[in-house]
Backbone as XML, in Angstrom:
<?xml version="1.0"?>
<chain id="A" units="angstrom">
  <residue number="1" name="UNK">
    <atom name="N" x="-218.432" y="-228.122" z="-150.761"/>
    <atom name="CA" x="-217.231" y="-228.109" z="-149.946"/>
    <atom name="C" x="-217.628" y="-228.225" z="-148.480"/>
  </residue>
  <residue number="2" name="UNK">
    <atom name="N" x="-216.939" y="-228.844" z="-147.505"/>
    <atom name="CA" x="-217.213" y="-229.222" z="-146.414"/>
    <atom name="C" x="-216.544" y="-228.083" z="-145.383"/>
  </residue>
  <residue number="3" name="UNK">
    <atom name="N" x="-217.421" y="-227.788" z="-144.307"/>
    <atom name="CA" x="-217.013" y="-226.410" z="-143.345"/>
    <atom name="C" x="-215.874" y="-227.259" z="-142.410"/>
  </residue>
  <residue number="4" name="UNK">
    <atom name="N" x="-215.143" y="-227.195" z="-143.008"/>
    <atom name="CA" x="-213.369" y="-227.594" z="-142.424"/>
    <atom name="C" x="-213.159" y="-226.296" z="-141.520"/>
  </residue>
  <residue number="5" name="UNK">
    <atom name="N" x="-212.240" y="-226.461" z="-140.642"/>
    <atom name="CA" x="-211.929" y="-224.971" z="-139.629"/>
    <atom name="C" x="-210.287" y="-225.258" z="-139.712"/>
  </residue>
  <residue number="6" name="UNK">
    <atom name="N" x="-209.449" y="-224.699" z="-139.401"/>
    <atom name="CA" x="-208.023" y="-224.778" z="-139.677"/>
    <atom name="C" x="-207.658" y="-224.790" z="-138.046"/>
  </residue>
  <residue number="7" name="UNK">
    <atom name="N" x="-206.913" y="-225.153" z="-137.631"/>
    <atom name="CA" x="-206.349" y="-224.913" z="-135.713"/>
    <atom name="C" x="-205.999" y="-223.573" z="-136.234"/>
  </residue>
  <residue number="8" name="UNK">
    <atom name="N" x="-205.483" y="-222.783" z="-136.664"/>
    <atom name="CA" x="-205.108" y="-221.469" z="-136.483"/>
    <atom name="C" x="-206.264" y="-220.516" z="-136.565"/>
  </residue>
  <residue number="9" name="UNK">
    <atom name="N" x="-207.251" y="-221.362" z="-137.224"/>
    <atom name="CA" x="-208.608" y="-220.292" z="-137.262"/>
    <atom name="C" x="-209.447" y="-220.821" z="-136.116"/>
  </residue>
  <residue number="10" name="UNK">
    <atom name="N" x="-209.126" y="-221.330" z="-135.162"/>
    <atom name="CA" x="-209.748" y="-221.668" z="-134.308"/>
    <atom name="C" x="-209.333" y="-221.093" z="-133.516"/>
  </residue>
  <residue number="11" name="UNK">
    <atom name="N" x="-207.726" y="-221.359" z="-133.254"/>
    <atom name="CA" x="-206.886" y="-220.329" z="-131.718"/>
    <atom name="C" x="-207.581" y="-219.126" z="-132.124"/>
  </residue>
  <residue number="12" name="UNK">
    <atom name="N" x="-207.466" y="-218.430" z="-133.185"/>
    <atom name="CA" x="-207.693" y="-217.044" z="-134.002"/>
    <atom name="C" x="-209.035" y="-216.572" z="-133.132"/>
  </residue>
  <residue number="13" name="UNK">
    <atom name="N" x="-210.068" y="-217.868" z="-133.264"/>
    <atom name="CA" x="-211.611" y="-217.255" z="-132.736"/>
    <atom name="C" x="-211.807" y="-217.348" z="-131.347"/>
  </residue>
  <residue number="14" name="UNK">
    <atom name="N" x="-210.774" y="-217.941" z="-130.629"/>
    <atom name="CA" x="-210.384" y="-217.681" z="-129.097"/>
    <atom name="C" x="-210.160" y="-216.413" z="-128.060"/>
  </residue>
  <residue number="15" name="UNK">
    <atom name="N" x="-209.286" y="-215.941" z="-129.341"/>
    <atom name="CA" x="-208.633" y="-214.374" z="-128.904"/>
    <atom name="C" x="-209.952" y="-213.433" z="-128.236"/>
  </residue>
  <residue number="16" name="UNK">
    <atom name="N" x="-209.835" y="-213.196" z="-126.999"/>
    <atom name="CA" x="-210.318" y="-212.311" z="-126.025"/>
    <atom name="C" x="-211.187" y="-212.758" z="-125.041"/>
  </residue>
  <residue number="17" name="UNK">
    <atom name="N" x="-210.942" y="-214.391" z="-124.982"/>
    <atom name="CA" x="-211.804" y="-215.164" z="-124.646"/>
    <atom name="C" x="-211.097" y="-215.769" z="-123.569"/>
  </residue>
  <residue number="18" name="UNK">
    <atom name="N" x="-211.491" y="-216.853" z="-122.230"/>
    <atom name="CA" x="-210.788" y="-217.349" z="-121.845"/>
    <atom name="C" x="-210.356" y="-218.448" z="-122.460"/>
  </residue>
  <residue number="19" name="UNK">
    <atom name="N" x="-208.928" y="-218.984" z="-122.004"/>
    <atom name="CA" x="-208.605" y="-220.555" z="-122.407"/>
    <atom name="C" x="-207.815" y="-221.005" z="-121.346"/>
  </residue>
  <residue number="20" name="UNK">
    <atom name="N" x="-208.026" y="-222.550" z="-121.955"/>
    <atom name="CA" x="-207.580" y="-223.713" z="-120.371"/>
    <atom name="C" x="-206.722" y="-224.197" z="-121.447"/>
  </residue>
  <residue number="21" name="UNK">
    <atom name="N" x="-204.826" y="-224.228" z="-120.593"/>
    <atom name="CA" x="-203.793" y="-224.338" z="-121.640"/>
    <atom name="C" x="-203.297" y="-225.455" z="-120.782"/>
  </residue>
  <residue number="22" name="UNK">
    <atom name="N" x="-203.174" y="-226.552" z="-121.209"/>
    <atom name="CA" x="-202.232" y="-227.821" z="-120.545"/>
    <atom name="C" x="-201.027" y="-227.854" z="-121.210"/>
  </residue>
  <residue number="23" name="UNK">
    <atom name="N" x="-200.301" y="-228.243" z="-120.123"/>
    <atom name="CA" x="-198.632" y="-227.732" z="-121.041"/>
    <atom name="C" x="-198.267" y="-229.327" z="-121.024"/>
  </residue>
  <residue number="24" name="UNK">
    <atom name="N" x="-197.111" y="-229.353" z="-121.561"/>
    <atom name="CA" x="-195.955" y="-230.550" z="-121.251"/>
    <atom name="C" x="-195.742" y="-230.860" z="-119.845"/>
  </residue>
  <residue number="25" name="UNK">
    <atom name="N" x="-195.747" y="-231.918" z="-119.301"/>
    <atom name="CA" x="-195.397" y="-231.719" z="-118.076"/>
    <atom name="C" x="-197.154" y="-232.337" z="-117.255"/>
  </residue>
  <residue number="26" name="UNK">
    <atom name="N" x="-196.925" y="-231.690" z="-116.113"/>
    <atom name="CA" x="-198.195" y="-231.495" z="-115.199"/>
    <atom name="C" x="-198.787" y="-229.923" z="-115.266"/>
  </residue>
  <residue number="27" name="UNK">
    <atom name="N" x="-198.269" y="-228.943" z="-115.813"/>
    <atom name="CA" x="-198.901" y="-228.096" z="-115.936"/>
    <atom name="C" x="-200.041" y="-227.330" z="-116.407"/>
  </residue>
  <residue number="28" name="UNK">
    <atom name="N" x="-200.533" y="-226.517" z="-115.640"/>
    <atom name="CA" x="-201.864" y="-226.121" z="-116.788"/>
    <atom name="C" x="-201.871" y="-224.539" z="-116.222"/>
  </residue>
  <residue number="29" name="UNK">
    <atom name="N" x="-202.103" y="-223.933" z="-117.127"/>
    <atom name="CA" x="-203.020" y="-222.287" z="-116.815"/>
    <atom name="C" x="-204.224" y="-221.686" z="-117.558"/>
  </residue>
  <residue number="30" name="UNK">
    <atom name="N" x="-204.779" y="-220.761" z="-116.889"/>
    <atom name="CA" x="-205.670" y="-220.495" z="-117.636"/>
    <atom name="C" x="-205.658" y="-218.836" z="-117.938"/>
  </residue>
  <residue number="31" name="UNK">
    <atom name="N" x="-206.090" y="-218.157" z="-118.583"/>
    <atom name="CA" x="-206.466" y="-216.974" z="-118.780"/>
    <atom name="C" x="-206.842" y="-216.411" z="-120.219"/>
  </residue>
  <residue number="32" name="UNK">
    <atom name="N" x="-206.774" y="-215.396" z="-120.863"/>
    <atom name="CA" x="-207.353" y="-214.512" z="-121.416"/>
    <atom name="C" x="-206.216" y="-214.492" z="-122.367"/>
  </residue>
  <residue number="33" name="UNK">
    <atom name="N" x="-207.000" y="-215.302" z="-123.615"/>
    <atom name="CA" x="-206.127" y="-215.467" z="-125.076"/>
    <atom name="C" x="-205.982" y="-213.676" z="-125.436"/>
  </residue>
  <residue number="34" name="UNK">
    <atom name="N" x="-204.947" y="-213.256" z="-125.912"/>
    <atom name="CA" x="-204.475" y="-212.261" z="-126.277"/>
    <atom name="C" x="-204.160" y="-212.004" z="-127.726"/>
  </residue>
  <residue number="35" name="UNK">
    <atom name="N" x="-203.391" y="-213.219" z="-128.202"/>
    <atom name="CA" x="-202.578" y="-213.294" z="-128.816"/>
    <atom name="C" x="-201.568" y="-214.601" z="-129.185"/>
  </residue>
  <residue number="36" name="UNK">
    <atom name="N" x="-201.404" y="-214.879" z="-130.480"/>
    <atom name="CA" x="-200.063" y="-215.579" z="-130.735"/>
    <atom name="C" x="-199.853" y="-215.725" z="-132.446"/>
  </residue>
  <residue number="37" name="UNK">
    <atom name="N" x="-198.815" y="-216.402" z="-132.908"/>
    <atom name="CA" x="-198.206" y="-216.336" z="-133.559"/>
    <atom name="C" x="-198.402" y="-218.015" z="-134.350"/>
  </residue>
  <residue number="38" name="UNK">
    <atom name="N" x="-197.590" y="-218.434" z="-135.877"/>
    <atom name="CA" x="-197.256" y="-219.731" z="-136.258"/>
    <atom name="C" x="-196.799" y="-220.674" z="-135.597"/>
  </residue>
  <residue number="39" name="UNK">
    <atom name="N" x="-196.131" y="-219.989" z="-134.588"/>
    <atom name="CA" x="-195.218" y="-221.233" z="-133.721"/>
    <atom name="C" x="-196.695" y="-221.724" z="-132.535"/>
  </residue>
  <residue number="40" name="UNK">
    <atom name="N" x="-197.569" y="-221.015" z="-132.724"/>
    <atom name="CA" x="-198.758" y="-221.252" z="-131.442"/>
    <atom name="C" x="-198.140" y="-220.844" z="-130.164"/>
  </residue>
  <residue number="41" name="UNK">
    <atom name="N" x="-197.017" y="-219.787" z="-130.554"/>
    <atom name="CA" x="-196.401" y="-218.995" z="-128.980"/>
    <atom name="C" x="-197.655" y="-218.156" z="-128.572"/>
  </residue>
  <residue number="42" name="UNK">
    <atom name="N" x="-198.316" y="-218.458" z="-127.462"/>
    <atom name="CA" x="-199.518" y="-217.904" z="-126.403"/>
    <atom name="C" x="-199.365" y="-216.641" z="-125.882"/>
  </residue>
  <residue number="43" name="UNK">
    <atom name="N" x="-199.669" y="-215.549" z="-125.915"/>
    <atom name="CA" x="-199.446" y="-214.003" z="-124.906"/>
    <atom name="C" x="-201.013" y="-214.474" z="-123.762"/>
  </residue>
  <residue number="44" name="UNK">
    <atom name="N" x="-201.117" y="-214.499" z="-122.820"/>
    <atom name="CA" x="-201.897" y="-214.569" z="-121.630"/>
    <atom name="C" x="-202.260" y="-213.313" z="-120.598"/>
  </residue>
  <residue number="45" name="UNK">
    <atom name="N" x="-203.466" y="-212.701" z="-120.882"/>
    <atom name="CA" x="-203.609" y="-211.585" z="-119.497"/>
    <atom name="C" x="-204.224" y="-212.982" z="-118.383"/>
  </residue>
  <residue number="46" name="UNK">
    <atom name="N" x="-204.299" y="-212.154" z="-117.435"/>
    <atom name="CA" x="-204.779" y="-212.760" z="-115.910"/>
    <atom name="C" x="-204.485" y="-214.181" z="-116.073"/>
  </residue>
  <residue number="47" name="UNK">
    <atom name="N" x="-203.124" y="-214.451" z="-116.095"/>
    <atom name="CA" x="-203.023" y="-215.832" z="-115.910"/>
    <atom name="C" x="-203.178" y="-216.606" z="-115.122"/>
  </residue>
  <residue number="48" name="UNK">
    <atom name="N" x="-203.413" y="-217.529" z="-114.222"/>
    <atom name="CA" x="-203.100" y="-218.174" z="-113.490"/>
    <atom name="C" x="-202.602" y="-219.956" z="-113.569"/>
  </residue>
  <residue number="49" name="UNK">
    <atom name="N" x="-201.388" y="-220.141" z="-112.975"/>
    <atom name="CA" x="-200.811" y="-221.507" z="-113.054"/>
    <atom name="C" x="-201.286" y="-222.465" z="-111.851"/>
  </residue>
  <residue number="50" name="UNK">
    <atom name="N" x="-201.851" y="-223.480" z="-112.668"/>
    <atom name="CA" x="-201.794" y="-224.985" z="-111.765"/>
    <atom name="C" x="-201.009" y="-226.056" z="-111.783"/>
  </residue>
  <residue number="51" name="UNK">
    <atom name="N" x="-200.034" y="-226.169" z="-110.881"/>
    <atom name="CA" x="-199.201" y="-227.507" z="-110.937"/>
    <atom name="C" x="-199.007" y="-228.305" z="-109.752"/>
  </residue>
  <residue number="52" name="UNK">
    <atom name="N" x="-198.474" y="-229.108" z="-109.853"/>
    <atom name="CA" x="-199.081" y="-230.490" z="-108.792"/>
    <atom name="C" x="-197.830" y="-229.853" z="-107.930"/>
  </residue>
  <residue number="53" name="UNK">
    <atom name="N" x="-198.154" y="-229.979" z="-106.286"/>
    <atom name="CA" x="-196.681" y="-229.875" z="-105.465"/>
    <atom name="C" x="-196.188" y="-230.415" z="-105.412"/>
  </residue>
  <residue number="54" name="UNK">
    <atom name="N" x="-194.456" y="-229.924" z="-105.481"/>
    <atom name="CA" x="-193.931" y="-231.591" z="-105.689"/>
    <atom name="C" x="-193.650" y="-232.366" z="-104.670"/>
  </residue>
  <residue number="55" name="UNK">
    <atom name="N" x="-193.923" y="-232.205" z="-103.030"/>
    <atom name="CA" x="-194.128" y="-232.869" z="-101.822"/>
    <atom name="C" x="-195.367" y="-233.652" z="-101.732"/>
  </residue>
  <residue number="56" name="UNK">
    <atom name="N" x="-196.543" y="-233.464" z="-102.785"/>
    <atom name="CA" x="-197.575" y="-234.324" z="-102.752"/>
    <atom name="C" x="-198.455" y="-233.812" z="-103.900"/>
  </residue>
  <residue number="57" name="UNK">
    <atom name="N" x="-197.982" y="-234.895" z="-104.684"/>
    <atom name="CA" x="-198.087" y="-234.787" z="-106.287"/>
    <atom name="C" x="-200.138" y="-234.999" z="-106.320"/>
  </residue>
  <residue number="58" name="UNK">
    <atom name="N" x="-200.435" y="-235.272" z="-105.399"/>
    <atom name="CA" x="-202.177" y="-235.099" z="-105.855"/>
    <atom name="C" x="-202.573" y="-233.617" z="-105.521"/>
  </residue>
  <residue number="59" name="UNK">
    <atom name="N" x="-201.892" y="-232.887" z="-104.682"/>
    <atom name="CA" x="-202.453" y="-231.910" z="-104.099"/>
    <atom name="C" x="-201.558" y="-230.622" z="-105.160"/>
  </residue>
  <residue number="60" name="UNK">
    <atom name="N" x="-203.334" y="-229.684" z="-105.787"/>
    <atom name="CA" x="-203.014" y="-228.493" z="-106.828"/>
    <atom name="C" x="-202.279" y="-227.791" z="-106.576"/>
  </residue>
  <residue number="61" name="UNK">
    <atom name="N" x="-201.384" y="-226.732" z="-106.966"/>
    <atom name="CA" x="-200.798" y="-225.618" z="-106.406"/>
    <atom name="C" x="-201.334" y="-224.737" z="-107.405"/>
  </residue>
  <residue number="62" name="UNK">
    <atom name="N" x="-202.185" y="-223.582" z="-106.862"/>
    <atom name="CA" x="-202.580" y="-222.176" z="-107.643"/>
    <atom name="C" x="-202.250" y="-220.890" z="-107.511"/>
  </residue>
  <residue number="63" name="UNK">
    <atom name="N" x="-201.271" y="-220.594" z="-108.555"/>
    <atom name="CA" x="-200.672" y="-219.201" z="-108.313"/>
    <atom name="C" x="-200.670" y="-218.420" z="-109.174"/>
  </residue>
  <residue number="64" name="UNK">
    <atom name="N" x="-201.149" y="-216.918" z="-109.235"/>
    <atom name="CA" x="-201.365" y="-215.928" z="-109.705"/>
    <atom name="C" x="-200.080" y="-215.701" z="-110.522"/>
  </residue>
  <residue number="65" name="UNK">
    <atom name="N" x="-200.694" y="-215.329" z="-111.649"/>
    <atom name="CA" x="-199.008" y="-214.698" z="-112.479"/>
    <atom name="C" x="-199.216" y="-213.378" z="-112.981"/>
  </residue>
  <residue number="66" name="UNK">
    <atom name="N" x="-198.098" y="-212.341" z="-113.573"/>
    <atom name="CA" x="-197.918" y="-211.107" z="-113.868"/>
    <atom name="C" x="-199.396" y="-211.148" z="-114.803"/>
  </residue>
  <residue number="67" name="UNK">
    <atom name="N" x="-199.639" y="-209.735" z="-114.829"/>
    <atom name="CA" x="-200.782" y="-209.399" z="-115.501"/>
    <atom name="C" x="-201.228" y="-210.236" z="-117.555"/>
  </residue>
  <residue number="68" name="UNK">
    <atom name="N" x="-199.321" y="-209.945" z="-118.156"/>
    <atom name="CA" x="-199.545" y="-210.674" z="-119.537"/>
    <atom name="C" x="-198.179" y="-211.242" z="-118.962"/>
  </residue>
  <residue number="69" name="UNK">
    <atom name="N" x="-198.572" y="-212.889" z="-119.739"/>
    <atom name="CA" x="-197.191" y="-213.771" z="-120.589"/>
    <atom name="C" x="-197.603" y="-214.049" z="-121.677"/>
  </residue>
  <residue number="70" name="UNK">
    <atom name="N" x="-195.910" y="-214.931" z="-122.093"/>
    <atom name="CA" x="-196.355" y="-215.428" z="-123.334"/>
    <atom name="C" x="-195.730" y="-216.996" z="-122.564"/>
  </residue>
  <residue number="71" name="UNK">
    <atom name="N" x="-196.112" y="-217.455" z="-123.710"/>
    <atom name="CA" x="-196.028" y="-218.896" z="-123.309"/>
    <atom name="C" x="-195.308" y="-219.753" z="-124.438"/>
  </residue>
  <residue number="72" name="UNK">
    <atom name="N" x="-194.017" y="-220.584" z="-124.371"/>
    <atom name="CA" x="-193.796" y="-221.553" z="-125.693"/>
    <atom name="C" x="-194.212" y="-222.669" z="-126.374"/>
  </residue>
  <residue number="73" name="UNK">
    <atom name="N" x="-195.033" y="-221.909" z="-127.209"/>
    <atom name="CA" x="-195.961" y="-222.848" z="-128.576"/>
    <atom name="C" x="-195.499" y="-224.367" z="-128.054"/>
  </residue>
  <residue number="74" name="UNK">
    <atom name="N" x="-193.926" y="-224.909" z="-127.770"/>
    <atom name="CA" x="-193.565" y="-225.921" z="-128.308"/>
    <atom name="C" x="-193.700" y="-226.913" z="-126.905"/>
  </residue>
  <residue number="75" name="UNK">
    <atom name="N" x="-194.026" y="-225.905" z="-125.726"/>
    <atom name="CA" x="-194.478" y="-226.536" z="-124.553"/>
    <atom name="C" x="-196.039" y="-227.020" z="-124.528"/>
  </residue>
  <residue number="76" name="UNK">
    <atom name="N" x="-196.987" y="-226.165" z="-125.254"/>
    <atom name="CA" x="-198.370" y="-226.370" z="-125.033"/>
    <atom name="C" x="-198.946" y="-228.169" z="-125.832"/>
  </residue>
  <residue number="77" name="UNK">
    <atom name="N" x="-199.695" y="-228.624" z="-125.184"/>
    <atom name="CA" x="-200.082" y="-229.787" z="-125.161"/>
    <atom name="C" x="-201.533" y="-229.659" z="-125.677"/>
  </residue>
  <residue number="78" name="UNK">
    <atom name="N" x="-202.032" y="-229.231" z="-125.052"/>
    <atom name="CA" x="-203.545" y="-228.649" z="-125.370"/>
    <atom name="C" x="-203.938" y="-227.873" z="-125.442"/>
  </residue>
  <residue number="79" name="UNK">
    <atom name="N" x="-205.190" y="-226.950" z="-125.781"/>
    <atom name="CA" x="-205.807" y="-225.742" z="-125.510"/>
    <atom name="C" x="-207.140" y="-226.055" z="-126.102"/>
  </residue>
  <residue number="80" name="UNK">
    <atom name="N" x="-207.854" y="-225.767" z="-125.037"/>
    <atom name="CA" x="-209.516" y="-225.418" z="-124.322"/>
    <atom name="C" x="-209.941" y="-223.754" z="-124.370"/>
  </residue>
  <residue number="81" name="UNK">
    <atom name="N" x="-210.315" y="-223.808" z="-126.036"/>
    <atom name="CA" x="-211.086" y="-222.564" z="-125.804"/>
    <atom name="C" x="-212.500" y="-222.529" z="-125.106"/>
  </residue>
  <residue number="82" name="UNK">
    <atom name="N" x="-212.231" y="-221.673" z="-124.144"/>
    <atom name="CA" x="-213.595" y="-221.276" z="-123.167"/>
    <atom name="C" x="-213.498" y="-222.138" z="-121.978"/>
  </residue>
  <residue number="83" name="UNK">
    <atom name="N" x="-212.104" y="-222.837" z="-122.103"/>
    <atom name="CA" x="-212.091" y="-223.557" z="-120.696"/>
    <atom name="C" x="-211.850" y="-222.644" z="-119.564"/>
  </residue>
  <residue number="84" name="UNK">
    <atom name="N" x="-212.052" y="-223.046" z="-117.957"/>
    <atom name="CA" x="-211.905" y="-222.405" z="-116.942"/>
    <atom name="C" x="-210.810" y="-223.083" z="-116.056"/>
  </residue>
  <residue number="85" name="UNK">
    <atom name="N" x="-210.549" y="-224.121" z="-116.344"/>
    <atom name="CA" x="-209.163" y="-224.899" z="-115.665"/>
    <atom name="C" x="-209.568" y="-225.750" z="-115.181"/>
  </residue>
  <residue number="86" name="UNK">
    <atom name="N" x="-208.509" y="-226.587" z="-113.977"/>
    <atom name="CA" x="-208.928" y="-227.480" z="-113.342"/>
    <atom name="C" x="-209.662" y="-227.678" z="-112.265"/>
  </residue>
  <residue number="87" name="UNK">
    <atom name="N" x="-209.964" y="-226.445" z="-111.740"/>
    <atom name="CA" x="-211.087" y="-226.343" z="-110.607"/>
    <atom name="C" x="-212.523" y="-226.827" z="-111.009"/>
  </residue>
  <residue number="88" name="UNK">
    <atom name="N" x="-212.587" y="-226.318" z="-111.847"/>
    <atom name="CA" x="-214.094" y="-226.338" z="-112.293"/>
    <atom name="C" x="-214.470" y="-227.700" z="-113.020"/>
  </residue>
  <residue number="89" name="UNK">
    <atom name="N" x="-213.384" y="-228.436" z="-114.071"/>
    <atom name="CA" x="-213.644" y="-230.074" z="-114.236"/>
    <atom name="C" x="-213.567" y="-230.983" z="-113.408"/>
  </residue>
  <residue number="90" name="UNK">
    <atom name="N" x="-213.062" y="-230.409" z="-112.118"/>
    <atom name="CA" x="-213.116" y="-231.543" z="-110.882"/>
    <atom name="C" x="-214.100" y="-231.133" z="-109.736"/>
  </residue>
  <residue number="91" name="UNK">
    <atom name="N" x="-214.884" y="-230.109" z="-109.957"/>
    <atom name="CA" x="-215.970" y="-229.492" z="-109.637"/>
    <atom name="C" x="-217.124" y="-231.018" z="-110.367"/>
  </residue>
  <residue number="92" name="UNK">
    <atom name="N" x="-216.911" y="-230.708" z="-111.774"/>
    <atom name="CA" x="-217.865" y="-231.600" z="-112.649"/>
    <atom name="C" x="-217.970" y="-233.167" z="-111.939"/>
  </residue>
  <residue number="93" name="UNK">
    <atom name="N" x="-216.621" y="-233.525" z="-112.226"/>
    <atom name="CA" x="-216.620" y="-234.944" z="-111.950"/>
    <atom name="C" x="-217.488" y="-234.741" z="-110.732"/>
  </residue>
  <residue number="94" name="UNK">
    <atom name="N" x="-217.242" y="-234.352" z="-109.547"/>
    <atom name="CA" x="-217.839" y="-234.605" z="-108.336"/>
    <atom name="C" x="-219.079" y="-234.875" z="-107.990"/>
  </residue>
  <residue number="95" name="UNK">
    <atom name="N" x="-219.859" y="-233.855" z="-109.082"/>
    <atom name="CA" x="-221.375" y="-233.858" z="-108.956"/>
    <atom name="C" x="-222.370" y="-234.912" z="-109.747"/>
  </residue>
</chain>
């Protein structure tokens, strides 16, 4: 039998870890998997949100959020376990 992993046993091996969450949209945050559910609804400690301003759509906007959220499964686009966000992949590219 072949070592198959399931996405739910993967979010599952995330939990307490950081993750880099790209939403629908231009959005992204990152923080400290907690928790979630079937629907892939996200609970987040130390979150923080990145989204483009909308007066000048190249330039990041980074803002601190409440200590936990949750987030809707049906918004998330991606998820990067052990990612650190977008600072740090445009850190990469650069070098």
């Amino acid at each position: 039998m072949s070592n198959r992993i399931l996405p739910l046993e993967l979010i599952d091996k995330a939990i307490g870890s950081p993750i880099w969450i790209l939403m629908r949209g231009r959005t992204e945050l990152t923080g400290i998997l907690r928790g979630f559910d079937d629907y892939v609804n996200l609970v987040l400690d130390d979150a923080v949100e990145y989204s483009p301003d909308p007066r000048d759509k190249s330039v990041v906007v980074r803002r601190e959020l409440r200590a936990e959220i949750l987030l809707n499964g049906n918004q998330v686009a991606v998820m990067v376990p052990g990612g650190t966000g977008p600072e740090d992949s445009m850190a990469a590219r650069s070098t």
